[in-house]
C-alpha positions as a Markdown table, in Angstrom:
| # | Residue | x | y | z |
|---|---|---|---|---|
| 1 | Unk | 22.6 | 14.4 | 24.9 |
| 2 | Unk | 22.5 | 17.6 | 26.6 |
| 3 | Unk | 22.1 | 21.1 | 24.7 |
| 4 | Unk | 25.9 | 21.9 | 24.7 |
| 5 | Unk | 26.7 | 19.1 | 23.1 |
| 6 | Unk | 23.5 | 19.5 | 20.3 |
| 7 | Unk | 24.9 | 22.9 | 19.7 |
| 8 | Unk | 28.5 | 22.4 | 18.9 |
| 9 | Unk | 27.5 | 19.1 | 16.5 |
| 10 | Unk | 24.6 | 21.1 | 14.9 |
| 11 | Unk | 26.4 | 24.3 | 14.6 |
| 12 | Unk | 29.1 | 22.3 | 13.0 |
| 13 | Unk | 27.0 | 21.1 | 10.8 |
| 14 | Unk | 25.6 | 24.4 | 9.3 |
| 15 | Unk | 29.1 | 25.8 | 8.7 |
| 16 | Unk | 28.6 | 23.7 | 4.9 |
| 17 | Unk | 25.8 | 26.7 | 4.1 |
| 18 | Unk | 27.5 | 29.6 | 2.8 |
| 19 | Unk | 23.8 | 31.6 | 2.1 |
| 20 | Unk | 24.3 | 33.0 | 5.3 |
| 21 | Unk | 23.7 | 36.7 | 4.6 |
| 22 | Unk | 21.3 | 39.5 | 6.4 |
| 23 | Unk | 21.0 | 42.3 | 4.3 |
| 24 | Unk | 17.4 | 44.0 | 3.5 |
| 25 | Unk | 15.5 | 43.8 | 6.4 |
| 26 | Unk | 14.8 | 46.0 | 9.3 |
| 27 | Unk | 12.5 | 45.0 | 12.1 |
| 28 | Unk | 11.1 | 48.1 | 14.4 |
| 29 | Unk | 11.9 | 47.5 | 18.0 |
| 30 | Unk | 15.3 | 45.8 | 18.0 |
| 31 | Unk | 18.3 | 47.3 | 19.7 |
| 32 | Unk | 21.8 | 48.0 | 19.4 |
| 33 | Unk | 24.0 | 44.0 | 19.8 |
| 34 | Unk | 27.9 | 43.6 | 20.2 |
| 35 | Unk | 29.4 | 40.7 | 17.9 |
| 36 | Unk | 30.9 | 38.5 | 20.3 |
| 37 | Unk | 31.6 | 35.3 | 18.9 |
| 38 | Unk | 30.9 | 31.9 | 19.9 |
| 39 | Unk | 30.1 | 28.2 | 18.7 |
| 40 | Unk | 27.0 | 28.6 | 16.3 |
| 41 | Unk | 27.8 | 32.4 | 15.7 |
| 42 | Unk | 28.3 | 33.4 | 12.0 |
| 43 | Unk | 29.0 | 37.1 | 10.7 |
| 44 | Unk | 27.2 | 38.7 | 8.3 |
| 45 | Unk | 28.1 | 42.1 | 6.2 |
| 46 | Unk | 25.4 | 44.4 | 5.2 |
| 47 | Unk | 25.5 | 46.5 | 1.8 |
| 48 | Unk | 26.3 | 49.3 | 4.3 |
| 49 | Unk | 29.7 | 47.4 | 5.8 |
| 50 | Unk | 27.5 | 46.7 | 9.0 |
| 51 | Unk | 28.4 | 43.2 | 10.5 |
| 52 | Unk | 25.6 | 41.3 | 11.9 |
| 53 | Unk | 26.2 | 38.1 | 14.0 |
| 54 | Unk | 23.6 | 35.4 | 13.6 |
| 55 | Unk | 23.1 | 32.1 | 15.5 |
| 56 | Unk | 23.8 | 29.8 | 12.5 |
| 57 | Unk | 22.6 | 25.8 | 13.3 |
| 58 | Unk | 20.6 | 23.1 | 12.0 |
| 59 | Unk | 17.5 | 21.7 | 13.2 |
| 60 | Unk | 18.3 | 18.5 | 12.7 |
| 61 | Unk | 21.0 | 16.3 | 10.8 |
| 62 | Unk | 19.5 | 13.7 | 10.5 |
| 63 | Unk | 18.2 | 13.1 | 6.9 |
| 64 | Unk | 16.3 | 10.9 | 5.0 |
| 65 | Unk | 18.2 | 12.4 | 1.6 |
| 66 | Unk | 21.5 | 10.5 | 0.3 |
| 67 | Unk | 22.6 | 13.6 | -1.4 |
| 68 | Unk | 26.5 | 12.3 | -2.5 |
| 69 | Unk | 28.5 | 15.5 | -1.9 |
| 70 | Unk | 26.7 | 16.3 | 1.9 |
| 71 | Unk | 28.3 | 15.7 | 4.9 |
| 72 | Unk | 24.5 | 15.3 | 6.6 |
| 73 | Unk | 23.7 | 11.9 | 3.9 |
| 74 | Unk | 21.7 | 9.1 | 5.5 |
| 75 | Unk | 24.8 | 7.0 | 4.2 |
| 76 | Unk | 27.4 | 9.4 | 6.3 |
| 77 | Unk | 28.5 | 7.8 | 9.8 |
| 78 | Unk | 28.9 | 11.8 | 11.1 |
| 79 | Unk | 27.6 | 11.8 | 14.7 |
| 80 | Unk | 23.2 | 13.0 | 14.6 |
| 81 | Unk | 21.5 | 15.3 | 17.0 |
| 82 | Unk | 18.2 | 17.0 | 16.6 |
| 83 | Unk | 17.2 | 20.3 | 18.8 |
| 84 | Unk | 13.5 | 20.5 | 19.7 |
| 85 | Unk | 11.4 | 23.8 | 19.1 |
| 86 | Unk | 11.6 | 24.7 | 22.2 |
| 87 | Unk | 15.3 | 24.5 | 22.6 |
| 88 | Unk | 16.1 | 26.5 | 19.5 |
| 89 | Unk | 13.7 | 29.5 | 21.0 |
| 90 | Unk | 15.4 | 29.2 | 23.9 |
| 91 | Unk | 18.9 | 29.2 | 22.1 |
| 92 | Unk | 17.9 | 32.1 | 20.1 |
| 93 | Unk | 16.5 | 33.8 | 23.1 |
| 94 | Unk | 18.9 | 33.5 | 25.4 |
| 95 | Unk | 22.0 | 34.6 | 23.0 |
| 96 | Unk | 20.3 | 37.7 | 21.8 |
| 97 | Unk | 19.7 | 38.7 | 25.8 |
| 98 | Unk | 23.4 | 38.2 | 26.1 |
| 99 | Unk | 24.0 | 40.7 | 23.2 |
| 100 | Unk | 25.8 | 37.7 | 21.0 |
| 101 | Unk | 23.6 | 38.0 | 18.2 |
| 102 | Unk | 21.5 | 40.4 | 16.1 |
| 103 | Unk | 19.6 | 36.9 | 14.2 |
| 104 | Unk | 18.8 | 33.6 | 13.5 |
| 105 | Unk | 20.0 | 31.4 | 10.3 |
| 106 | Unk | 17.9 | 28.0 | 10.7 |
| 107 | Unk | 18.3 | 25.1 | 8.3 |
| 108 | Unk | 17.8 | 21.8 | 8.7 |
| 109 | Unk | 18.2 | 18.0 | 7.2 |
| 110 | Unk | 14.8 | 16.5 | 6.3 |
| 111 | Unk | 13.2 | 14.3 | 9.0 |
| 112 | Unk | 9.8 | 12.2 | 7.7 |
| 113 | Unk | 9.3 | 14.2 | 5.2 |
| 114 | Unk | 9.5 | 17.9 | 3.9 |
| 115 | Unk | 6.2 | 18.9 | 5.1 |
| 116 | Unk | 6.7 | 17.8 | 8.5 |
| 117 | Unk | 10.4 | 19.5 | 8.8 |
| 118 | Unk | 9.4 | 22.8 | 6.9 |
| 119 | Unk | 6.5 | 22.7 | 9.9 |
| 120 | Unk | 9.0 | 22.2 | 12.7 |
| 121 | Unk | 11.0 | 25.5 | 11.3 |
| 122 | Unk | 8.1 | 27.3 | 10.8 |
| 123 | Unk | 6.9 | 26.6 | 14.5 |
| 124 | Unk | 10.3 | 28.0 | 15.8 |
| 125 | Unk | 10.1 | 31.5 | 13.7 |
| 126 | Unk | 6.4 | 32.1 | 15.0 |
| 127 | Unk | 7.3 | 31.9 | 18.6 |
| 128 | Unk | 9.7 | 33.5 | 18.5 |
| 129 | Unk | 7.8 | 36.6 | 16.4 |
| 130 | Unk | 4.7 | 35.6 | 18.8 |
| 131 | Unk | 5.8 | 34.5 | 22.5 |
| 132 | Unk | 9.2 | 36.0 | 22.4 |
| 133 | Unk | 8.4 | 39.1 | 20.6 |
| 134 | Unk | 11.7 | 38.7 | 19.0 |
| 135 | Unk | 12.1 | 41.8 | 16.1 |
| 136 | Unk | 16.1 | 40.3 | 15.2 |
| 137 | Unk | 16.7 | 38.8 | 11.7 |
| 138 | Unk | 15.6 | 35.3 | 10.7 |
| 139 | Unk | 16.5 | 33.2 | 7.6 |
| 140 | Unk | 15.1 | 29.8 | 7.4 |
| 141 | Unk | 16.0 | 27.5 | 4.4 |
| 142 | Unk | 13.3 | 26.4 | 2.6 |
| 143 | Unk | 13.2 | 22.9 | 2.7 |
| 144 | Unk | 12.4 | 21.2 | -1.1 |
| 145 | Unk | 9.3 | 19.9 | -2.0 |
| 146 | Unk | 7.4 | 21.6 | 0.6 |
| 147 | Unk | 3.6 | 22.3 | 0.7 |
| 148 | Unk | 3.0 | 26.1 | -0.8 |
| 149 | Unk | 0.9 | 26.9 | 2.1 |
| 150 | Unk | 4.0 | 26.3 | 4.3 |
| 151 | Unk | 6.1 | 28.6 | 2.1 |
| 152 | Unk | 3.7 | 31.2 | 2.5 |
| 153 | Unk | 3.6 | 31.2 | 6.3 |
| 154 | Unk | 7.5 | 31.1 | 6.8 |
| 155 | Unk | 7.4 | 34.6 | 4.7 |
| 156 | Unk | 5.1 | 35.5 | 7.1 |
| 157 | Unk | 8.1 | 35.0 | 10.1 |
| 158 | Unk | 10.9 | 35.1 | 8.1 |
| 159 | Unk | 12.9 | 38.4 | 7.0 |
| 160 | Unk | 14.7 | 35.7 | 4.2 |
| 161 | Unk | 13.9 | 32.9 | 2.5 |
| 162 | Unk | 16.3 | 30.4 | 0.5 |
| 163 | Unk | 16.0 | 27.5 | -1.6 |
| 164 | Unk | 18.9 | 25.6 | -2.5 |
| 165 | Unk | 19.5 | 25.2 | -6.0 |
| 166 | Unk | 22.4 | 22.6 | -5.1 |
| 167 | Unk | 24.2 | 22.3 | -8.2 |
| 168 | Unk | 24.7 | 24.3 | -11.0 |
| 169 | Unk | 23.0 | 22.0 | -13.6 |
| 170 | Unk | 20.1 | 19.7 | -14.1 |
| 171 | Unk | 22.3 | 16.9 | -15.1 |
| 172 | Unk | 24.5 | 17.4 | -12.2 |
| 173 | Unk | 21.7 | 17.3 | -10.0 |
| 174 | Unk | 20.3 | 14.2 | -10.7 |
| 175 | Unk | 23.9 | 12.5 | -11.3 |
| 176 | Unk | 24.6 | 13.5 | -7.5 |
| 177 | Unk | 21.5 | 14.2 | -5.8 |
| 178 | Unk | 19.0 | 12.2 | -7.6 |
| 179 | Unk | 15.9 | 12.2 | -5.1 |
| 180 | Unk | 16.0 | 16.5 | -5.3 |
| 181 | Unk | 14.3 | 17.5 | -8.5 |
| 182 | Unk | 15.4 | 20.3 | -10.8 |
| 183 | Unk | 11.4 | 21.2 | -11.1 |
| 184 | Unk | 10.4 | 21.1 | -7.8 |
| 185 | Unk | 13.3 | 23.6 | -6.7 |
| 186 | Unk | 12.6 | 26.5 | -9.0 |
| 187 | Unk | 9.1 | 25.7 | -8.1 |
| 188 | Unk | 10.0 | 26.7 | -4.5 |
| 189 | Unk | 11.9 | 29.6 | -5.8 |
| 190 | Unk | 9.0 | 30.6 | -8.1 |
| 191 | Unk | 6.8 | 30.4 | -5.4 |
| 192 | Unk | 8.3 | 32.7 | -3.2 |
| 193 | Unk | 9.0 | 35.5 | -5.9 |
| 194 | Unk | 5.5 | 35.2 | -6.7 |
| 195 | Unk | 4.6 | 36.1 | -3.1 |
| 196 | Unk | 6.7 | 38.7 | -2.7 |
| 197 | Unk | 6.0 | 40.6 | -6.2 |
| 198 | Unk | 2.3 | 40.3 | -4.5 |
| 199 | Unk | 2.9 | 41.7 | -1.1 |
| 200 | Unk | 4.6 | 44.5 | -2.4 |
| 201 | Unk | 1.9 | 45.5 | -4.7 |
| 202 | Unk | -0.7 | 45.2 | -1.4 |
| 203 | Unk | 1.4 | 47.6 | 1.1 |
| 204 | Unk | 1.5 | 50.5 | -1.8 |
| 205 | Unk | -2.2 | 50.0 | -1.4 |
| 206 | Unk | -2.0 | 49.2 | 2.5 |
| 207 | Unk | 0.3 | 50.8 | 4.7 |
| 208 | Unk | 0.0 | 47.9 | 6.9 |
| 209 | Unk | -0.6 | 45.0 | 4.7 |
| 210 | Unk | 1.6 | 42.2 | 6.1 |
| 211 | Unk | 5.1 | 41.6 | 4.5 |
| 212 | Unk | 6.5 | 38.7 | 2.9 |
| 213 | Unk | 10.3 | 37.6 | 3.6 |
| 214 | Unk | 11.1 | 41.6 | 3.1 |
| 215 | Unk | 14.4 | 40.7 | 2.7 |
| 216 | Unk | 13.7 | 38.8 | -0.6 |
| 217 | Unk | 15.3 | 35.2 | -1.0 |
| 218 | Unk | 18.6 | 33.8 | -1.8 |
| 219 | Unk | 20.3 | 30.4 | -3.2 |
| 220 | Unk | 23.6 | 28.2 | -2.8 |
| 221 | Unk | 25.4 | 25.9 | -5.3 |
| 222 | Unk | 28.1 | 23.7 | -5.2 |
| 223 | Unk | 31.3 | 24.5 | -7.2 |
| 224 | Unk | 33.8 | 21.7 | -8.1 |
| 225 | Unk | 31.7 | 18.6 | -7.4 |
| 226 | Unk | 31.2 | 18.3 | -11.1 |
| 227 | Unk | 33.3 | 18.9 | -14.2 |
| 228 | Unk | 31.1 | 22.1 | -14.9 |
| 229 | Unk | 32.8 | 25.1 | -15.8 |
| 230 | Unk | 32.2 | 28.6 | -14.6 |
| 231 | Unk | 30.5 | 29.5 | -17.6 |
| 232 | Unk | 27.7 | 27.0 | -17.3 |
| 233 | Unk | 27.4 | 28.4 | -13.4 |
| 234 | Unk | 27.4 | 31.6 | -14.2 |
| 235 | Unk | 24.7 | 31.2 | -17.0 |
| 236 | Unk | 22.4 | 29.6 | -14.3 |
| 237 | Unk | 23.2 | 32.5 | -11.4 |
| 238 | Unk | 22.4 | 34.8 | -14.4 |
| 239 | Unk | 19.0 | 32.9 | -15.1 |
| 240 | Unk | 18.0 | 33.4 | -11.7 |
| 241 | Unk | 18.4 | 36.6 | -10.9 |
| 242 | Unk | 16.6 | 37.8 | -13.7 |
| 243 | Unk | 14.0 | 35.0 | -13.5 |
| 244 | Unk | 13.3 | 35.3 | -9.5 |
| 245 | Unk | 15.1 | 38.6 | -8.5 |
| 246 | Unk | 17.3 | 36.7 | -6.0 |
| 247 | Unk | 19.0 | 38.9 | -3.7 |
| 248 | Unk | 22.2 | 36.8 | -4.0 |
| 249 | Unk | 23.4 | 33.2 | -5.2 |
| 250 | Unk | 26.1 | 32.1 | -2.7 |
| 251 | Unk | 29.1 | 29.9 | -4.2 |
| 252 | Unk | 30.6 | 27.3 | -2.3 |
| 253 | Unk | 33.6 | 25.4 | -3.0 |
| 254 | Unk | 33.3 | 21.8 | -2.9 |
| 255 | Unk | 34.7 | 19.9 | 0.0 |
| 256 | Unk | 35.6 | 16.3 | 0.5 |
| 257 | Unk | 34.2 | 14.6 | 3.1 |
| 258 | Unk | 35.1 | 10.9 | 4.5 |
| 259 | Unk | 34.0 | 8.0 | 2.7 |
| 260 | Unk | 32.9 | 10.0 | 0.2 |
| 261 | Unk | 31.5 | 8.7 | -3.0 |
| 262 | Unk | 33.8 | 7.8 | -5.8 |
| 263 | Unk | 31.9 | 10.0 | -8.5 |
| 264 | Unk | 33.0 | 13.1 | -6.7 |
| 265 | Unk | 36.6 | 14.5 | -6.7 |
| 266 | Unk | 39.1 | 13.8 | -3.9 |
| 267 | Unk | 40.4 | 17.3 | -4.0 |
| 268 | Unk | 38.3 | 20.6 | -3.5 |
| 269 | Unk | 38.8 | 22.6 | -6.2 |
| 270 | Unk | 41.0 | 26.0 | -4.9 |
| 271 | Unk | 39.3 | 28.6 | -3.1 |
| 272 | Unk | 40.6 | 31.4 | -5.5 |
| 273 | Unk | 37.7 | 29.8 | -7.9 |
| 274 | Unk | 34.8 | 30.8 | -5.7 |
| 275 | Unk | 36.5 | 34.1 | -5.1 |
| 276 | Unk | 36.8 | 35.0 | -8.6 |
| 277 | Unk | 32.8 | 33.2 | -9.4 |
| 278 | Unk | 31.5 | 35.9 | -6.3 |
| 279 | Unk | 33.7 | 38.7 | -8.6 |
| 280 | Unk | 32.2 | 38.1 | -12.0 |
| 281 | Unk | 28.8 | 37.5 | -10.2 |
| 282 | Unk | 28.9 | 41.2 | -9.3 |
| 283 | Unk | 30.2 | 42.4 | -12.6 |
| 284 | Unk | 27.4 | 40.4 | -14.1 |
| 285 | Unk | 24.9 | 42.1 | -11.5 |
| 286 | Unk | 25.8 | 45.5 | -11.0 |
| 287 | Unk | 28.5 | 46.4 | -14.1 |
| 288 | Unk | 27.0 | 45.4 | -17.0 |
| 289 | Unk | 28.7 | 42.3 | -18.0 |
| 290 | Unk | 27.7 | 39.3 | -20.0 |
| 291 | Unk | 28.4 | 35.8 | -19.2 |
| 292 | Unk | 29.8 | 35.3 | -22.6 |
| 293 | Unk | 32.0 | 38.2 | -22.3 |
| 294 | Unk | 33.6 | 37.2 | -19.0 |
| 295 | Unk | 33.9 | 33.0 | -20.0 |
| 296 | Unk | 33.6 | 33.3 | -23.9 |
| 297 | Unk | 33.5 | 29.5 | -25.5 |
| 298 | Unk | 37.0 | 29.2 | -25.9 |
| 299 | Unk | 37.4 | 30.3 | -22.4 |
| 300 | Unk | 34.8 | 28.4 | -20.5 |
| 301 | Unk | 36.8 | 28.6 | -17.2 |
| 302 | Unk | 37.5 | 32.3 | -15.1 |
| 303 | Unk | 41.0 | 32.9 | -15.2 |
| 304 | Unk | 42.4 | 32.2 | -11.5 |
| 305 | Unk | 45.3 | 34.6 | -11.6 |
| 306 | Unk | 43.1 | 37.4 | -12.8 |
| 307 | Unk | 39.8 | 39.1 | -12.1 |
| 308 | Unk | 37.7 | 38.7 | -14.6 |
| 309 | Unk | 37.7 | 43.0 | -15.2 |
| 310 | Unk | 40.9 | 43.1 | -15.2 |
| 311 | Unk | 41.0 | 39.4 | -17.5 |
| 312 | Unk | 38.4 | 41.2 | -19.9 |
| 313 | Unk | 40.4 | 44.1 | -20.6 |
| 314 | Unk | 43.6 | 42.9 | -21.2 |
| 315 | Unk | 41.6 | 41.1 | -24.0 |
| 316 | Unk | 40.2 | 44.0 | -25.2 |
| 317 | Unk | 43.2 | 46.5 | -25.1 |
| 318 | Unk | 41.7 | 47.9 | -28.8 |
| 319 | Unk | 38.6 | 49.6 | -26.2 |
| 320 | Unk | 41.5 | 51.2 | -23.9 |
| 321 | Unk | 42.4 | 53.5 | -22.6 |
| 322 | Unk | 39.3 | 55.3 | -21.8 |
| 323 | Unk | 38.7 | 59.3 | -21.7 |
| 324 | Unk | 37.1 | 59.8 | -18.4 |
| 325 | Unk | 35.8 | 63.3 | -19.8 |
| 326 | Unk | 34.1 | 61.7 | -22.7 |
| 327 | Unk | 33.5 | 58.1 | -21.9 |
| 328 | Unk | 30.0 | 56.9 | -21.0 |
| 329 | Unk | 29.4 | 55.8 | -17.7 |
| 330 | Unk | 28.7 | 52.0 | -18.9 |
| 331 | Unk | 32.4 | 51.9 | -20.2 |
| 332 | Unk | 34.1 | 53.7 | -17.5 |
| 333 | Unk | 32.2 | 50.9 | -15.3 |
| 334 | Unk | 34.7 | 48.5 | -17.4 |
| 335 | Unk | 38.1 | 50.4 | -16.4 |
| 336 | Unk | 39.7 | 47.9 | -13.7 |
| 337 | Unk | 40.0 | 49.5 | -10.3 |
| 338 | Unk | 37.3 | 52.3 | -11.0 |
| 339 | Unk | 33.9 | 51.0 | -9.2 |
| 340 | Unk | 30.4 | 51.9 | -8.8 |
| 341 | Unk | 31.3 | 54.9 | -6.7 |
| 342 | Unk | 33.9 | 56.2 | -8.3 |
| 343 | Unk | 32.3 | 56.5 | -11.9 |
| 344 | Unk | 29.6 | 58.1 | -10.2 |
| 345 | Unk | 31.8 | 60.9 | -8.7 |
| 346 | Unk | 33.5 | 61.4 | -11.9 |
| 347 | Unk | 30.1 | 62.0 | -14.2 |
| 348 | Unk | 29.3 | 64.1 | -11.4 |
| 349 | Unk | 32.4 | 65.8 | -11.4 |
| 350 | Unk | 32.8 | 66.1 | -15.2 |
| 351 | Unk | 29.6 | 68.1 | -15.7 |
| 352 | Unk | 31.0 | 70.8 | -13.6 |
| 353 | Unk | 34.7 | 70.7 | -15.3 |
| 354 | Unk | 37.5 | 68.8 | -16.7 |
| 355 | Unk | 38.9 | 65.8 | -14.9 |
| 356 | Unk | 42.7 | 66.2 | -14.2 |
| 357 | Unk | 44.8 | 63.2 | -12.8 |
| 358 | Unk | 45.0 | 64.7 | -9.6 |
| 359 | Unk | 40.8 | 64.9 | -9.0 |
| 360 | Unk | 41.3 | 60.5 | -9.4 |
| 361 | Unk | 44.0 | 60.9 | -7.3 |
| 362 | Unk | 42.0 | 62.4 | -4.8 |
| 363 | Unk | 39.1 | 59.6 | -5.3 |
| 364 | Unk | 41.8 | 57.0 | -4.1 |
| 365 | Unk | 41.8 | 55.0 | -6.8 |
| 366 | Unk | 44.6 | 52.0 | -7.2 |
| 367 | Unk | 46.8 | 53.8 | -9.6 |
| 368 | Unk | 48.9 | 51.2 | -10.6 |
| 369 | Unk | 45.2 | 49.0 | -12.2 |
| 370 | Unk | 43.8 | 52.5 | -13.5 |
| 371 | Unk | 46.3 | 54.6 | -15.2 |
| 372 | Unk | 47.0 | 52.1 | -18.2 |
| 373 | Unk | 43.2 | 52.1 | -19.1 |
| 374 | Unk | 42.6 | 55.9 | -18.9 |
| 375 | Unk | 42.8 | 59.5 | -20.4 |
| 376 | Unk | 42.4 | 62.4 | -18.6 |
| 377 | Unk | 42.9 | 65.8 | -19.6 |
| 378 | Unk | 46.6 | 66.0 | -18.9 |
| 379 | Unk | 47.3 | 62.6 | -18.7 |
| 380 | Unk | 47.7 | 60.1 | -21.5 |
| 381 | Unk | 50.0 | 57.3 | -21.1 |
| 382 | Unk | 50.9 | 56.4 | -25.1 |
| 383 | Unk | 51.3 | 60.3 | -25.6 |
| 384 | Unk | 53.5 | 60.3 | -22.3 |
| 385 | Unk | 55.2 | 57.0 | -23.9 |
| 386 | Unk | 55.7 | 58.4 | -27.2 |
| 387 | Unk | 57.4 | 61.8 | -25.6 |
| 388 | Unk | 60.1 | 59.4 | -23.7 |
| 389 | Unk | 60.9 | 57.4 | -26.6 |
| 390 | Unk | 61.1 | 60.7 | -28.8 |
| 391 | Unk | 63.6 | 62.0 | -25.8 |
| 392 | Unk | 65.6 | 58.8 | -25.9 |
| 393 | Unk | 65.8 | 59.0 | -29.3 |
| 394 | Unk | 67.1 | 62.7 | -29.4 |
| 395 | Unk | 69.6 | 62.1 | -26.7 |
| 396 | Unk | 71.0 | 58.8 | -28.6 |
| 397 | Unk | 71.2 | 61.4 | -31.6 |
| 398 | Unk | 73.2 | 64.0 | -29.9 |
| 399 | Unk | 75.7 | 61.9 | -28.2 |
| 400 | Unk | 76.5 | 60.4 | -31.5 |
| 401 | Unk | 76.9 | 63.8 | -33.1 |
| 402 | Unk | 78.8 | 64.7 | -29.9 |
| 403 | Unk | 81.1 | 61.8 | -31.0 |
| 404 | Unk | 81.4 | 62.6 | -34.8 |
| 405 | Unk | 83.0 | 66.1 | -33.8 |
| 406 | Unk | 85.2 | 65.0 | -31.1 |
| 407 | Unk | 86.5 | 62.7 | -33.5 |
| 408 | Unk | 86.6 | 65.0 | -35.9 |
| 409 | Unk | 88.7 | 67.6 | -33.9 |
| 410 | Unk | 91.0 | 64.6 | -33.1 |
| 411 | Unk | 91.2 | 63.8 | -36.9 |
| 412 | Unk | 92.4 | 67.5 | -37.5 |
| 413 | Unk | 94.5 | 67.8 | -34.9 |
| 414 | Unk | 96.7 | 64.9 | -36.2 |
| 415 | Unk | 95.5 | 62.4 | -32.6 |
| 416 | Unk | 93.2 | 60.1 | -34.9 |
């Protein structure tokens, strides 16, 4: 099999992995790359809106895991190929020259075992860092079960590290992926925190202590594959963040393969679910929410044709609407359509003098989610509300009066 044909079934392969992300890191020494796309070629958004194209393939395919929901099984009968080292630095190498990437995303199925594959990844990130003097992005998958001391040097090459936490339960995990252990992944993912808490700590002491995956470490589960609901997912993104400091937990929608096992759905479950999963993950993250706010008990599931914000405060209309002169800034983080930004500029703005409806104007906010939820200080909808239906009332009463006397002029005039 020649490298072409490696490339589009390996590249093909890696398009399952959604943790495919390049924020955090910056290597001294790399230049300026275009984003041309091509087969293997994924792209990434920074924080910043920057997009980042990454050569995005497998090692290998091959596997010695029967992992029910993966295209890459040792049951499946999807066609195998396996790059060497060599051809993967070359890969890398070659595509960066021609300004079609800025990284590398390497995963991989395991081969032998998972010392012996996490060693073959690990082999591709040094030469790369060491031969090629390569300064672009790298994020290797940390393969399960793998020797600590191997964790430790992929940090070493590696701006990002992930671990796969698979599914979003223990119970789900071993009904569908039995040889993977619950343990042995947050292990990994323990391991890896614990290492980077550490080389922190060393480079305030050392300027030029060596760095350990400075771009932190990441996860992926499946959604749908199970009869889980989005609260039990969200309680276990939730856990690790705070447990691990993850920089992000990718969700991917579950998607049926051929000859798939008959424990798992035939339908993937629709794509507005992973949407709306990525939307409270962020309220969860960066907006204060609790996971039994957004999926209470009698509500384990995120409403599809809502946000979740927007979900919540529709549920709580007894909280709105909100003064944006008074309010604190964790409430006006709860207004739907206001973000992180925008409350920022307005208890900037507020300190300085009062907030009129034409200063949110100005902040380009979507009028038609914002103006039910807020105050400012001329604009309140219920007052507003109440003046029309005074109005209406008054003009109803005038016209009837209006009526009374031309009636009664007809009545006088002898025409009644």
């Amino acid at each position: 099999m020649d490298l072409q044909q490696k490339l589009a079934i390996l590249a093909d392969a890696a398009k399952y992995d959604a943790s495919c992300a390049s924020s955090g890191a910056r290597r001294k020494g790399g230049s300026g790359l275009g984003n041309s796309t091509g087969v293997g070629i994924c792209h990434s958004f920074t924080p910043d809106g920057r997009c980042v194209s990454l050569l995005k393939i497998l090692l290998t395919n091959y596997c010695i895991y029967d992992c029910h929901y993966c295209v890459n099984r040792a049951t499946s009968d999807t066609p195998r190929a396996r790059f060497t080292v060599d051809e993967v630095v070359r890969l890398t190498i070659d595509f960066y020259r021609r300004n079609y990437i800025e990284g590398l995303f390497l995963s991989s199925g395991i081969i032998q075992d998972s010392d012996y594959t996490m060693e073959q990844m690990i082999a591709v990130a040094r030469r790369l860092r060491q031969e090629q003097q390569f300064r672009g992005y790298i994020h290797l998958k940390t393969i399960p079960n793998a020797n600590d001391d191997f964790i430790a040097e992929a940090g070493r090459w590696a701006d990002r590290l992930s671990v796969n936490i698979e599914l979003p339960t223990a119970p789900d995990l071993h009904h569908l992926a039995p040889e993977k252990k619950w343990p042995e992944l947050h292990a990994s993912m323990e391991s890896i925190h614990r290492r980077v808490i550490d080389a922190k700590a060393e480079r305030k002491q050392r300027r030029r202590a060596p760095a350990f995956a400075p771009a932190g470490q990441s996860t992926q589960m499946i959604v749908g594959a199970t009869p889980t609901p989005d609260r039990e997912v969200l309680h276990t993104a939730d856990a690790l963040y705070h447990h691990y400091r993850l920089r992000r937990v990718y969700y991917s929608a579950y998607s049926p393969t051929q000859h798939a096992d008959a424990r798992l759905p035939a339908q993937s479950p629709p794509l507005v679910r992973e949407h709306r999963l990525y939307q409270a993950d962020w309220l969860l993250r960066f907006y204060g929410f609790r996971v039994e706010e957004l999926t209470p008990e009698h509500a384990p599931n995120l409403k599809l044709n809502l946000d979740p914000k927007l979900a919540w405060a529709l549920e709580h209309r007894h909280a709105f609407p909100v003064d944006v002169n008074r309010a604190e800034r964790e409430m006006l983080l709860r207004v739907p359509g206001l973000g992180i930004r925008t409350v920022q500029r307005i208890v900037t703005m507020r300190r300085h003098r009062a907030i009129r409806l034409a200063d949110l104007q100005k902040f380009r906010i979507p009028r038609r989610r914002v103006l039910p939820f807020v105050l400012t200080a001329d604009f309140n909808p219920h007052a507003g509300r109440l003046d029309r239906l005074d109005l209406e009332d008054k003009v109803r009463t005038r016209s009837r009066q209006r009526l009374l006397f031309e009636a009664g002029e007809e009545a006088h005039r002898g025409e009644f």
